[in-house]
C-alpha positions as CSV (number, residue, x, y, z in Angstrom):
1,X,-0.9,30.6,-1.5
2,X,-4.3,29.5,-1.6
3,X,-4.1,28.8,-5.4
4,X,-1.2,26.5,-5.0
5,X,-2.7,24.3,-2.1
6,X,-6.0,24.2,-4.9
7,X,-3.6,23.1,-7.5
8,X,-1.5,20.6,-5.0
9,X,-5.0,19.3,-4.0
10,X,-6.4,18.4,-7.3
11,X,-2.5,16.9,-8.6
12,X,-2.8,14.2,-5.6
13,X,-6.2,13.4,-6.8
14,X,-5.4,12.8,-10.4
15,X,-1.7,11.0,-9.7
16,X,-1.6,7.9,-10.5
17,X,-0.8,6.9,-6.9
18,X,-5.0,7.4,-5.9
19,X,-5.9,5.9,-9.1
20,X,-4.0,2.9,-8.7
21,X,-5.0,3.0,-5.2
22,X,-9.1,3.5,-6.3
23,X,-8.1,0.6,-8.7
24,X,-7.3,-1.8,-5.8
25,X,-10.9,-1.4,-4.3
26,X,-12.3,-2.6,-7.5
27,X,-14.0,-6.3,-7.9
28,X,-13.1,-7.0,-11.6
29,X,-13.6,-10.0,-13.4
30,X,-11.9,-11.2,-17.0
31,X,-13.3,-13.8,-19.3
32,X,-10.0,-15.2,-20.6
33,X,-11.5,-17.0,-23.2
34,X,-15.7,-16.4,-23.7
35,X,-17.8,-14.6,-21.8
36,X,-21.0,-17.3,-20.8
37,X,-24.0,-16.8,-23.2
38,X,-26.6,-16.2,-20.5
39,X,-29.4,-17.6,-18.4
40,X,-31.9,-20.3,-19.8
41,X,-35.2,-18.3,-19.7
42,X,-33.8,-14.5,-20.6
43,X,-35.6,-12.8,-23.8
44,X,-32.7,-11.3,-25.5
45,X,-34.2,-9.8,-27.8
46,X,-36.8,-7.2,-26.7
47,X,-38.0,-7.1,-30.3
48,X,-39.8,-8.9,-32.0
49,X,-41.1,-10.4,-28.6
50,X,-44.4,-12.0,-28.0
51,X,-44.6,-12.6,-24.1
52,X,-48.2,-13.7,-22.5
53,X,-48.7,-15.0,-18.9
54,X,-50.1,-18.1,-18.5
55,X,-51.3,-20.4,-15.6
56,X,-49.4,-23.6,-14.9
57,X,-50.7,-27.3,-14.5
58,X,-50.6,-28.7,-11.1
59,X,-49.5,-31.9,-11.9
60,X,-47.1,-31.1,-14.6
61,X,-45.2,-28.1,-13.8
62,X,-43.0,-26.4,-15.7
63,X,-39.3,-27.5,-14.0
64,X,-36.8,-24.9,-15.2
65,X,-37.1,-20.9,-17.1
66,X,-36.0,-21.7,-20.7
67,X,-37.6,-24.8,-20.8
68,X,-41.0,-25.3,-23.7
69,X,-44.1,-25.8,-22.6
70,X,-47.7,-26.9,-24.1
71,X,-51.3,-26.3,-23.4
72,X,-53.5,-28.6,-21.5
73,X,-57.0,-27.6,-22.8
74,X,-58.6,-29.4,-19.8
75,X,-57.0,-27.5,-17.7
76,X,-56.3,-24.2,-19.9
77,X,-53.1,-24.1,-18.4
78,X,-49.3,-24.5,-19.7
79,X,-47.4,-27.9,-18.9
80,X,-44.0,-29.5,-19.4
81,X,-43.5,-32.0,-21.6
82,X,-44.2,-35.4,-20.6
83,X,-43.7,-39.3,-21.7
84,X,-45.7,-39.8,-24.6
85,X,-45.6,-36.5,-26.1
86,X,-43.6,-37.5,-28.9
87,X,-45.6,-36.8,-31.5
88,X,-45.6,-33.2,-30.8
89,X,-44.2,-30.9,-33.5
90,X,-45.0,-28.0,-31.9
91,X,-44.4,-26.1,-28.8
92,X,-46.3,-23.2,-27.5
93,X,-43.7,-21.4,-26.1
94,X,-40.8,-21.4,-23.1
95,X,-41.1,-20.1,-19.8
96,X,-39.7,-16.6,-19.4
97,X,-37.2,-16.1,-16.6
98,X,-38.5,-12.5,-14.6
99,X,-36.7,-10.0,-13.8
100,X,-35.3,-8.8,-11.0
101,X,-36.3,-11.6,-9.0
102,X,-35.6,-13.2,-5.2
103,X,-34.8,-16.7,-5.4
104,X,-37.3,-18.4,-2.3
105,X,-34.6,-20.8,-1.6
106,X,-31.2,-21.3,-1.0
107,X,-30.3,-17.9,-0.4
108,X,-26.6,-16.4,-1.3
109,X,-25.9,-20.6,-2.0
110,X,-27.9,-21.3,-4.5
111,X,-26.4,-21.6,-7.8
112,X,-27.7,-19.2,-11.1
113,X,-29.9,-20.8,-13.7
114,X,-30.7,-23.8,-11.5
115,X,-33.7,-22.3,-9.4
116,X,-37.5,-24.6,-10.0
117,X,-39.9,-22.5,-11.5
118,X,-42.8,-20.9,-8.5
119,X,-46.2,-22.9,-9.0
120,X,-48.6,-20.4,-10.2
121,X,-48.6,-17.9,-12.9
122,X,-45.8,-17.7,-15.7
123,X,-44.7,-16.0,-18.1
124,X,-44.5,-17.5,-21.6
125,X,-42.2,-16.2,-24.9
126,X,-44.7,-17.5,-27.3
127,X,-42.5,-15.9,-30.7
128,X,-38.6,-14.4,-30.0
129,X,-35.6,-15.0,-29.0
130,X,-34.9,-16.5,-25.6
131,X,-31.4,-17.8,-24.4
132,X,-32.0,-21.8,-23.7
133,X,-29.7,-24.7,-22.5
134,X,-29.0,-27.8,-25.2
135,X,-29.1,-31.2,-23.0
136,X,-26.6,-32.9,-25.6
137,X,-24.2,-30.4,-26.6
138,X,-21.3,-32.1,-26.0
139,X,-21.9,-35.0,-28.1
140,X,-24.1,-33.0,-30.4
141,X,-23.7,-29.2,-31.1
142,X,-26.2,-27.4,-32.8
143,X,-26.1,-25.3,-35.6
144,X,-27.1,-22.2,-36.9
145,X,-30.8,-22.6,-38.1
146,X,-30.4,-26.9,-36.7
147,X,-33.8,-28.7,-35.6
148,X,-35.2,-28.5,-32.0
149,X,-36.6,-31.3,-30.5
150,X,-37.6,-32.4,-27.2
151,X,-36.6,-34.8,-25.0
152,X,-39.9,-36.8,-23.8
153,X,-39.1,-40.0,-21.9
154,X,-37.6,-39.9,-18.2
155,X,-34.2,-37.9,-17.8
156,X,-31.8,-39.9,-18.2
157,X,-28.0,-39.1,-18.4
158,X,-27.5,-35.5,-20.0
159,X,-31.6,-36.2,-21.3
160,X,-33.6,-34.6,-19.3
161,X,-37.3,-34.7,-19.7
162,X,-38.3,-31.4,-20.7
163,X,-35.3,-30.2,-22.4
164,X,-33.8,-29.4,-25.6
165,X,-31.6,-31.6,-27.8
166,X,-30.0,-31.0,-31.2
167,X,-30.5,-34.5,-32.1
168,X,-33.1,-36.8,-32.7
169,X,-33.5,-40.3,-30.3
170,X,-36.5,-42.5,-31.8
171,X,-39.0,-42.9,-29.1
172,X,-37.6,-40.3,-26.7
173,X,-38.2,-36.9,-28.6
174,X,-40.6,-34.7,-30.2
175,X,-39.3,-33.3,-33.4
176,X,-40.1,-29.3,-32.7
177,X,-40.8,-27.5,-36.4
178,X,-41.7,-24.2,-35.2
179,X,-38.4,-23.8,-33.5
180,X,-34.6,-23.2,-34.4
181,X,-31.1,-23.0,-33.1
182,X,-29.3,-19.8,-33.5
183,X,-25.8,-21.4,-33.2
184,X,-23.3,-23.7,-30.9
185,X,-23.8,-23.2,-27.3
186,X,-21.1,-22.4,-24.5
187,X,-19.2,-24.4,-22.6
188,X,-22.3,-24.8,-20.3
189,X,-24.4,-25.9,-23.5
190,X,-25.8,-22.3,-23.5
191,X,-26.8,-20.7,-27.0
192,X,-30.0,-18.7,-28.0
193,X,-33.2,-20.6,-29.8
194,X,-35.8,-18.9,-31.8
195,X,-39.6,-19.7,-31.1
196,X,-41.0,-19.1,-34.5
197,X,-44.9,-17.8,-34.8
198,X,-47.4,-20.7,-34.7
């Protein structure tokens, strides 16, 4: 008797009656089409990886993880690019989103990827792979192993100072040569960049 209440027991368990009911509990979620590429700032590639911290400028702060930075050598910090930097051709590296993290504002509102960067010390992917956002993608994709540049002058539009582009605009970016796109982006102008050793 005490065998067949066992064997009744573990039959109600595995029917699909309590799986289907287990199933209902679930939170799933489908990507009909293509799953998003990631979060500007994420290293996805753990190796190679070159990953130093770095103070920030005061007065020119970096505004958003993914974004390239350069050193101010009379400040030996990192800063975001700024009018006039045009002439740059190379970066020295992107701010590195951390990991797990608390977002100080905004709470359970606040939208992914959009957080400003904390004043204060940041980590910088100086050579790797980091997942970045294209400014122009819609008008301009880029392409497997396309240019980088920079947008320099004040955001304007889909330019925003301190991005990336895929294209050049004379007088508004800095044409970035140790840098490269690893393909098109998302539909959220998403895609992966390579920072290339300096």
């Amino acid at each position: 008797m005490k065998k067949t209440l066992i064997a009744a027991a573990i039959a109600a368990l595995l029917s699909t009656q309590s799986s289907a009911f287990v199933r209902q509990r679930t939170l799933d979620v489908a990507f009909p089409f293509r799953m998003g590429a990631g979060f500007p700032g994420d290293v996805n590639r753990t190796h190679p990886a070159s990953i130093l911290p770095r103070q920030q400028q005061v007065a020119n702060p970096v505004r958003l993880y993914g974004d390239p930075v350069l050193v101010d050598t009379a400040t030996n910090s990192v800063r975001a690019f700024i009018a006039g930097d045009t002439a740059v051709t190379r970066l020295y590296g992107a701010a590195v989103r951390p990991y797990p993290t608390q977002q100080a504002t905004g709470g359970m509102s606040s939208a992914l990827g959009a957080a400003a960067v904390p004043a204060g010390p940041l980590d910088i992917l100086r050579e790797g792979y980091m997942i970045a956002r294209c400014n122009n993608f819609a008008t301009a994709q880029p392409t497997l192993d396309g240019p980088v540049f920079v947008w320099c002058a004040a955001s304007a539009g889909v330019h925003v100072q301190g991005g990336f582009e895929s294209v050049a605009t004379g007088g508004s970016t800095a044409a970035i040569a140790n840098a490269r796109w690893c393909g098109p982006t998302d539909a959220n102008g998403i895609t992966e960049i390579e920072i290339l050793p300096t």
